[in-house]
Phi, psi and omega in degrees: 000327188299319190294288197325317187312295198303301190287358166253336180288331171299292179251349169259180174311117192297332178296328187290134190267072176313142165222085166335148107301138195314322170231084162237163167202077171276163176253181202309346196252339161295354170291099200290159196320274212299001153341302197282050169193126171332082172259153153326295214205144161208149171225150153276148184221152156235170206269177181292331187255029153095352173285198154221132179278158143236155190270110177256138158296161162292332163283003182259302174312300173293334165314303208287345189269340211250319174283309159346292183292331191299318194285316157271355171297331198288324178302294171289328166327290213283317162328315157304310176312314202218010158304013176179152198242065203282136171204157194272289190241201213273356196264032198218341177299100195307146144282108193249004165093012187267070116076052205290325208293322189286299181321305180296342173263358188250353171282318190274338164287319169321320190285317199306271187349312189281326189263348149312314222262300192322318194294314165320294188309332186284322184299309189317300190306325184261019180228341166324107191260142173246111178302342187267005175213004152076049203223157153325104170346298192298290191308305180285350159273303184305320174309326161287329138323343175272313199275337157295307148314297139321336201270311225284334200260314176290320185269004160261335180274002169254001180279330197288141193269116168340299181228127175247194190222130161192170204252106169313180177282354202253315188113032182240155212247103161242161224235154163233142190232162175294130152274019185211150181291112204287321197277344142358301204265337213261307172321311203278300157334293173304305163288336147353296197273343168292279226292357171274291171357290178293323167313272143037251183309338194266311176323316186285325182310324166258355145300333170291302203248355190252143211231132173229138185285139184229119209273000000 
């Protein structure tokens, strides 16, 4: 347990907190990849082989997927940078150290991790009930995307002049008037924008508090 203390004080938040069973004793190598990155809160479990699980909020999990993917863009940079070489002769020729086999295997473990922690998000997302709208985490994302759209069509047509005018090519004067009530709309327009607010609050509120195992 001690080499684990040593080996998270190393590479994680010095703030994060293990919570062991009393007989688990994994080594240093049960320790899973993404440990080593700075998360807010982590809590623990162990598993049936003796490993360790952690328990991530969904905001934490999209923090890990967005650093992740930063690692494999970091990754194909410096690849792009030095997967090839120029020199006039052979004694001028730089060594930049690249790898194809090793980039690819460090692309392809990077790629596993991302598509774990989604496949998670999707399972969260599609089971997740957010209670302040009795609809699924998944169903209130689309719905905020809807209600945004929607938001986008209500407030220009309430913006819109009850009646205009323009002059035809003959020189006669026609008028165009609204077919919907603006304060109708202007209402409607307004609740829009609470009720996204509150869509909103409740996502992050539930992306905040809602705990997924993560092996």
């Amino acid at each position: 347990m001690e080499m684990i203390r040593r080996y998270l004080l190393r590479c994680c938040n010095p703030k994060i907190k293990l919570k062991l069973s009393p007989n688990c004793k994994p080594q240093v190598t049960d320790i899973p990849y993404f440990m080593c990155y700075h998360l807010p809160t982590v809590s623990t479990a162990l598993l049936s082989n003796g490993g360790i699980a952690m328990q991530m909020c969904n905001a934490e999990i999209l923090k890990k997927i967005k650093l992740l993917e930063q690692n494999k863009n970091d990754v194909l940079s410096k690849e792009t940078r030095t997967h090839q070489v120029s020199y006039q002769e052979e004694k001028d020729r730089y060594d930049y150290g690249y790898s194809f086999s090793q980039t690819r295997e460090a692309v392809g473990n990077l790629d596993s991790e991302i598509r774990k922690l989604k496949h998670l998000l999707n399972i969260s997302n599609a089971t997740t009930i957010v209670p302040e709208f009795s609809i699924t985490l998944g169903e209130c994302l689309v719905y905020l995307a809807q209600l945004n759209k929607e938001l986008a069509i209500v407030s220009r047509m309430a913006k819109k002049e009850s009646t205009t005018t323009s002059t035809t090519y003959g020189g006669k004067v026609e008028y165009t008037a609204l077919n919907y009530d603006k304060e109708e709309c202007q209402a409607k327009a307004d609740w829009i924008q609470n009720t996204i607010a509150q869509l909103q609050i409740a996502i992050d509120r539930t992306n905040l508090t809602n705990m997924i195992d993560v092996e």
